[in-house]
Each structure stands twice: as structure tokens, then as C-alpha cells.
C-alpha positions in Angstrom: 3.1 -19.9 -19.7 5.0 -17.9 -22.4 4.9 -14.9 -24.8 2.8 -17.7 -27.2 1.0 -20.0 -24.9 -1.2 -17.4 -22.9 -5.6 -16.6 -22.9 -6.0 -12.7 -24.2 -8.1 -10.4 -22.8 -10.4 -7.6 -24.9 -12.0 -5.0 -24.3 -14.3 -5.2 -26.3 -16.4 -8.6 -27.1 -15.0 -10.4 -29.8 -16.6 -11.9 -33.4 -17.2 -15.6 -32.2 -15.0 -16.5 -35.3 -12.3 -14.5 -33.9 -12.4 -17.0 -30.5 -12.6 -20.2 -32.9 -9.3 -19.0 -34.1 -7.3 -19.1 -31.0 -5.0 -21.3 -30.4 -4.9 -21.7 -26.9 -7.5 -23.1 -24.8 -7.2 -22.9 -20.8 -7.3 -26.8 -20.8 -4.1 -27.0 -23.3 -2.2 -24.1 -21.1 -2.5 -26.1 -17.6 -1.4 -29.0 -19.1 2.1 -27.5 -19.7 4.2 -28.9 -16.7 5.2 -26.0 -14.1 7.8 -28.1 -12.3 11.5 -27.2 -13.9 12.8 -30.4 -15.7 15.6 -30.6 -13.6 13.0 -31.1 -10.4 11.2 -32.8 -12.2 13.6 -35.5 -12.9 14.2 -36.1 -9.2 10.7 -36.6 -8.5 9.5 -33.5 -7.1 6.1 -33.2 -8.1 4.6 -30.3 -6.1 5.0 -26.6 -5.2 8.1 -26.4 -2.8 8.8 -23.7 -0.9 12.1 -22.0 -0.2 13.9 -18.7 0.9 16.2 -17.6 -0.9 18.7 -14.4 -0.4 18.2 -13.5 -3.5 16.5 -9.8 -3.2 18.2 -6.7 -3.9 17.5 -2.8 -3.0 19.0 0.5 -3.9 18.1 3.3 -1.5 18.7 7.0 -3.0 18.0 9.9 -0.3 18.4 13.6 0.0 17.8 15.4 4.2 17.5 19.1 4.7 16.8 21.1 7.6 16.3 24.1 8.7 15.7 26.4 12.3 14.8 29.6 12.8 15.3 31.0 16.6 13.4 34.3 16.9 13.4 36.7 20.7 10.3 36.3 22.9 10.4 32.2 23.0 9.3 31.9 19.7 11.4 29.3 17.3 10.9 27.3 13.8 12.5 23.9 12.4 11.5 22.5 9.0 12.8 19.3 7.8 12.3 17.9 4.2 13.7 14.7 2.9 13.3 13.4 -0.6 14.0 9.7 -1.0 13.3 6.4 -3.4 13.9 3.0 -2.8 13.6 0.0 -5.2 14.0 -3.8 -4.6 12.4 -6.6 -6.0 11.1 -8.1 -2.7 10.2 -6.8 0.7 8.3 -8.8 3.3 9.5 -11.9 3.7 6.8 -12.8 5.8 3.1 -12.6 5.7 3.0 -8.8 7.1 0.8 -7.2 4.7 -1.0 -8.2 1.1 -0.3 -4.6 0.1 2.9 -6.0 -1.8 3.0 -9.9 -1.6 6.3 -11.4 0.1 6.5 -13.8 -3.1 7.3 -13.0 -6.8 4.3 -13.4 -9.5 6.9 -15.0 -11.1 9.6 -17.3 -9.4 11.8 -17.8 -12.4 12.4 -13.9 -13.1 12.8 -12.1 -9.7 14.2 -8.8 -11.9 10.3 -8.6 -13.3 9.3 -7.7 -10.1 12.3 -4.8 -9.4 9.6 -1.7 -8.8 9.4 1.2 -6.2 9.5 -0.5 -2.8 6.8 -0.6 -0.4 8.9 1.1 2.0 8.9 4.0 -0.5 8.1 7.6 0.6 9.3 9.9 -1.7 9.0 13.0 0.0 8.2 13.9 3.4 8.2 17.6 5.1 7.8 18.3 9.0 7.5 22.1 9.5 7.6 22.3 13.6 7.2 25.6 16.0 7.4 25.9 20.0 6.4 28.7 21.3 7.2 29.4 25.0 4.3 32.6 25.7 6.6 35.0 27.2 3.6 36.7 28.6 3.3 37.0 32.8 6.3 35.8 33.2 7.5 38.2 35.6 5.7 38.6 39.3 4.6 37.0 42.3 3.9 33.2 42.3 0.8 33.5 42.0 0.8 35.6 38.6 3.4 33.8 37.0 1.9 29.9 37.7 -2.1 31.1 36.7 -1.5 33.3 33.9 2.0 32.1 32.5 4.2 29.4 31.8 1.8 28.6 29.0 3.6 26.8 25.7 2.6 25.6 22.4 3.8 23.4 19.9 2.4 22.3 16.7 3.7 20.3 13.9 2.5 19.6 10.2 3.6 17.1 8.6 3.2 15.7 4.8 4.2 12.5 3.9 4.1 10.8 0.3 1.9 7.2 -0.4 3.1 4.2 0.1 2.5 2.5 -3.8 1.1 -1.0 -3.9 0.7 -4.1 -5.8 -2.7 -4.6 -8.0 -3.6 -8.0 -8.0 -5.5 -10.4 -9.8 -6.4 -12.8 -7.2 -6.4 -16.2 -9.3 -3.1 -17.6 -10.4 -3.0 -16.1 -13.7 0.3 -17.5 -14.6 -0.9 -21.1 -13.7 2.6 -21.1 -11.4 0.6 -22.4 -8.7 0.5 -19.7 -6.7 -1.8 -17.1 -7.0 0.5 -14.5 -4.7 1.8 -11.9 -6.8 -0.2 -12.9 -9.9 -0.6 -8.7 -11.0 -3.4 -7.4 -13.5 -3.8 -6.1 -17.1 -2.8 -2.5 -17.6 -5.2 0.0 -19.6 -2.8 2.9 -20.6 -5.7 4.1 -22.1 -8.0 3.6 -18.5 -9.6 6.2 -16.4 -6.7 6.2 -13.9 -7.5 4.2 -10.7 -10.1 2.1 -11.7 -10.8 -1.9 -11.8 -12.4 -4.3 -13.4 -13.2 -7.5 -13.6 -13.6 -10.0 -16.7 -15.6 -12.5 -18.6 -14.3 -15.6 -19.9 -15.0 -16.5 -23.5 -15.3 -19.8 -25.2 -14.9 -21.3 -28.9 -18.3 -22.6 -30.5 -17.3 -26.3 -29.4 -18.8 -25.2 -26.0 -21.3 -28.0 -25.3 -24.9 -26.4 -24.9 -25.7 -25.9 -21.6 -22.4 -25.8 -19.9 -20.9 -22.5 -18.4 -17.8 -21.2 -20.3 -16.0 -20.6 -17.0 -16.4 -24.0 -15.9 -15.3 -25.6 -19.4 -11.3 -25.2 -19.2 -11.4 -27.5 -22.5 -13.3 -24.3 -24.3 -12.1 -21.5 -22.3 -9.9 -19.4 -25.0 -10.3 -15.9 -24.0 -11.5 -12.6 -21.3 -13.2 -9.9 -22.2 -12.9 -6.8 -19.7 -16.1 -6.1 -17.6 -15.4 -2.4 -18.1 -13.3 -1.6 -20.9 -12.2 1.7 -19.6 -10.7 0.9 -16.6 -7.1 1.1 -16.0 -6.6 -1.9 -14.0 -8.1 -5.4 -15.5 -8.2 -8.8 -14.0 -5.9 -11.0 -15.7 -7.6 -14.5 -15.6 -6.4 -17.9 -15.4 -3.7 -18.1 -18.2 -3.6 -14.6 -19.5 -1.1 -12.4 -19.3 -0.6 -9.7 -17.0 1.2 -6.9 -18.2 1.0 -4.3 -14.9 4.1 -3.5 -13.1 4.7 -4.1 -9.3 3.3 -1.7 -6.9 1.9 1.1 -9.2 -1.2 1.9 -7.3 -0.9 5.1 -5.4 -2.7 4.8 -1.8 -3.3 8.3 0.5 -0.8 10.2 1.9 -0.5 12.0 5.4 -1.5 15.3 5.6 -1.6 16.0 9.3 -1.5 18.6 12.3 -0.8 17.7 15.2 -0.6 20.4 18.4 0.6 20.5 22.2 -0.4 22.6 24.6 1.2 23.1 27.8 1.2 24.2 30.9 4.1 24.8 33.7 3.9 25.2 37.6 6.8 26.0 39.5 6.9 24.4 42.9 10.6 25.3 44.1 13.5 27.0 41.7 14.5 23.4 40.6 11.4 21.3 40.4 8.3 22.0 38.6 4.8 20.4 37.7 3.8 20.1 33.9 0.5 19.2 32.5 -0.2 18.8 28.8 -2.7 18.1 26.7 -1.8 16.1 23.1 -3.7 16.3 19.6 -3.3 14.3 17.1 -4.7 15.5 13.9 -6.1 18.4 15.6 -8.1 19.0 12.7 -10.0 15.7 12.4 -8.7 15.5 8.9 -10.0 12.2 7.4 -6.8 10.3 6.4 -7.2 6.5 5.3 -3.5 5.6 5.2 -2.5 2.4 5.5 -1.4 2.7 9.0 -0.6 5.4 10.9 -0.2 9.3 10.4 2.6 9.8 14.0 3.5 6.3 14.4 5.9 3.9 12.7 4.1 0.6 13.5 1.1 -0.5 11.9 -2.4 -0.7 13.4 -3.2 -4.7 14.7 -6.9 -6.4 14.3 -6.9 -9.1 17.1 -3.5 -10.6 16.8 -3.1 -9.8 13.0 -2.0 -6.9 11.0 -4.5 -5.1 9.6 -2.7 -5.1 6.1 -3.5 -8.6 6.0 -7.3 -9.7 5.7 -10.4 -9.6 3.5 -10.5 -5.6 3.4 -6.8 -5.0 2.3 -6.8 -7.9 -0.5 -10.4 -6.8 -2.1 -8.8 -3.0 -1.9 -6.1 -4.3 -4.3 -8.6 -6.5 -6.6 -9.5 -4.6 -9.9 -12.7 -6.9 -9.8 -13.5 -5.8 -6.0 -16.7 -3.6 -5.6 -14.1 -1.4 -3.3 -10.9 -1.4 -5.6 -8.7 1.6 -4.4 -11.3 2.5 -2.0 -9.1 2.9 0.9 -12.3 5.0 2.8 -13.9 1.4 3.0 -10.5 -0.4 4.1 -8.3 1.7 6.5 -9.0 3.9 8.9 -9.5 7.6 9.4 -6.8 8.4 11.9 -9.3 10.2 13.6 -8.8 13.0 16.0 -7.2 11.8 19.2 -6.2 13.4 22.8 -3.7 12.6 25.3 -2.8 14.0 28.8 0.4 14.1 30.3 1.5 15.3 33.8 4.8 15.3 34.4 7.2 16.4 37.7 10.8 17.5 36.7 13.1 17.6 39.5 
């Protein structure tokens, strides 16, 4: 498929004499071989699959931090780091759909050079500890029931990770429908999807679907025409760049609370209790909001799957709905005892 041998897509429906006019049918597209000449010469006839160490990344990072130690056992660090990294590949294996392991296009690996999914662009951690200086003096008795009492909280704001808008046909007719992107809107209500119709010239025997008649197949039309994000069908052209839809980022508290019994002058008995996301602030992030591995279903990741690859669909009935995909990072509580000696 090239710049002159590829199915358009309108938003709006077209004059049937506009579609006789096309050149291209869907039929006359797939025909085109898809095996390089020089494979094909030496008999390889089907899709062959390779890895390559071909990828390249550029990582560009700024770190500050700051701490603040004030009297009575009060004391503040903040941390900020603003970052960007682009490649043109990431997972190399099947990890997640969010940004497919392969090109959409294997020939032209710089099409796909685009943010990185390992991308966060800015992330702040403001954390305090405060050691209650309160009944700290006294018997035993005074200081182990009413003191030794500590907090610590920590916020913590992280930007999206971006990801790949996908058509979910081979669009390019590559064989391989990985990677195959969609049709960008500029002109779309940010963040929306849809999906398309297939049109056909007026040979179209009576009778016979227009998506089922490759022969007659010359164009799309868009479902919605103000959406931002279009399917690009079999043998049009996508035109959307590699991971340009924004997920949710992490907007989270999380607190300990302590407490400290001393049994002699050198050992001591701690018991805390953890929050994470104190606040039961809904947060559908892919993954986690305090961890750095990724949440498992069964024995697969759950950024592979049905929910994932239908969030990433502009057709999908829950395109960049992550509410219906990831989870909440609900509330959660921990206890910890501990014996220091």
C-alpha cells in the first residue's frame, strides 16, 4: 500500500458518482504482493518473523529535591522529576497491547519514533514524618500509652502513560494487524472513536453486502464524523501517530500511622497500620498507583486481553473508557509489627 494505492475514508457520505470514480477497489489493493522481491525470489511466500536490534531511544530527564527539617520531630521532603523518553519500539514481547511490540509498518521503523510507553513526564512526591513529640517524657507507662505516636503521609502525582490507538484489522494489508493505528480528526471532539462503514461502486451486485464484496469495496465513511479517532479499514490509510492517547494519571495519598513501645533502652516493639490511597480516590491507571509491577489476571498481564484492546479501539463501545477497563486502586490497609533490637 502507497500514497496512491490506498481506500479513503469520509466523513461525510459520499455522491455514489464520487465512489464510481475511485480507482482503487479493496480487491485490486490485496492483490499487490506484500513479500519484498528479494524474499520473494527465494521462495518465501509467508509472513516471517524476526527480531531485530534495530530500536532506538533517547531519554531526556531533570531530578530535584528538596527537605525541610523543622524542631519538635516535624520534617518535609519533596521530590519532582520532569522526564521524556522516545523510541520507536518498546516491548519486545507480548507484555501489554497498550503499545504493540511490532511496527504498523515493518519497512519504516522511524514512522513509529513517538513518546515511549515508559513515558512519565512529570512526577512530584511531597513526603512528611512527623514523630508527635508529645508524652514523651515520664514513667513507662505515660510515655508507651500516650506517646511514641508517628505519622507519615505522602502525595504523589504522576503523569499518563500515552498509548497506541488502534484499528484492529490490518489496515495496511501487511499481514499483520499489530500496530495497524487509526485515522486522525484534527477537527474531532478530543478522545473520541469511531468506527466506519464501507462503501461500494454501483457495480455492487444486488443483494450482496458491500463489506463482503472486496471486488466493489472502494471506500469508508466515518460512523461519527466528529470524533477524533476513526477506524482505518482494510486498505486505508491511517494517518494517527504512535501512542497519542492520554490514559489517567496518579493522583494519590497514601498515610502511615505508627505506634512505638519501648521494652528495654535498645529494643522496642512497633505496630503500624498502612493506607494506600487513604482517600479512596478512584484511579483507573493502567497498573498501579505505589507499585512498579503491573497487576496479573490468572497468569497473564492485565494489559493484555479483551478489555485493554477494545479500550484502544475507536470502534469499541468503551474507547478510552479506562473506568470499564482498569481498576480503581481502591483503598487498601496493611499492618505491620515489627521488633527492633
Amino acid at each position: 500500500m502507497d500514497a496512491t494505492h490506498f481506500l479513503p475514508t469520509f466523513l461525510t457520505a459520499p455522491t455514489q458518482a464520487t465512489l464510481d470514480a475511485l480507482p482503487n477497489t479493496l480487491a485490486s489493493i490485496s492483490a499487490r504482493p506484500r513479500i519484498l522481491p528479494n524474499f520473494a525470489a527465494n521462495d518465501f511466500t509467508t509472513n516471517i518473523v524476526q527480531f531485530s536490534p534495530d530500536g532506538s531511544s533517547i531519554y531526556h530527564g531533570l531530578a530535584l529535591q528538596g527537605s525541610r527539617r523543622f524542631s519538635h520531630g516535624l520534617q518535609f521532603t519533596a521530590a519532582y522529576t520532569w522526564s521524556h523518553t522516545i523510541d520507536d519500539s518498546t516491548a519486545d514481547f507480548f507484555s501489554t497491547v497498550l503499545t504493540p511490540r511490532r511496527p504498523q509498518d515493518f519497512q519504516n521503523l522511524s514512522a513509529d519514533r513517538s513518546t515511549s510507553a515508559l513515558d512519565r513526564r512529570h512526577r512530584l512526591t511531597i513526603a512528611a514524618y512527623y514523630d508527635l513529640p508529645y508524652f514523651k517524657s515520664g514513667n513507662w507507662l505515660r510515655r508507651n500509652l500516650l506517646g511514641n505516636w508517628l505519622l507519615a503521609p505522602i502525595y504523589t502525582f504522576q503523569a499518563p502513560e500515552y498509548a497506541d490507538v488502534q484499528s484492529g484489522t490490518d489496515s495496511n494489508l501487511n499481514g499483520d494487524a499489530a500496530g495497524d493505528r487509526a485515522i486522525l480528526n484534527a477537527a474531532g471532539v478530543p478522545g473520541t472513536g469511531s468506527g466506519v462503514t464501507a462503501l461500494c461502486n454501483s457495480s455492487l451486485p444486488a443483494g450482496t453486502a458491500c463489506s463482503a464484496s472486496p471486488a466493489h469495496l472502494v471506500a469508508y465513511v466515518a460512523n461519527h464524523p466528529n470524533a477524533q479517532y476513526i477506524t482505518a479499514g482494510q486498505g486505508a490509510m491511517a494517518t494517527s501517530g504512535r501512542n497519542t492517547l492520554r490514559t489517567r494519571p496518579i493522583n494519590n495519598i497514601d498515610l502511615t500511622a505508627g505506634k512505638r513501645f519501648s521494652i528495654t533502652e535498645g529494643m522496642r516493639f512497633e505496630f503500624q497500620a498502612q493506607f494506600s490511597n487513604i482517600l479512596n480516590h478512584p484511579q483507573f491507571a493502567p497498573g498501579y498507583v505505589n507499585r512498579v509491577d503491573y497487576p496479573l489476571v490468572g497468569s497473564n498481564s492485565a494489559f493484555v486481553g479483551a478489555g485493554p484492546t477494545n479500550y484502544l479501539r475507536p470502534s469499541s463501545s468503551v474507547f478510552n473508557q479506562p473506568q470499564s477497563v482498569f481498576s480503581s486502586n481502591s483503598r487498601q490497609i496493611q499492618l505491620v509489627m515489627k521488633l527492633v533490637f
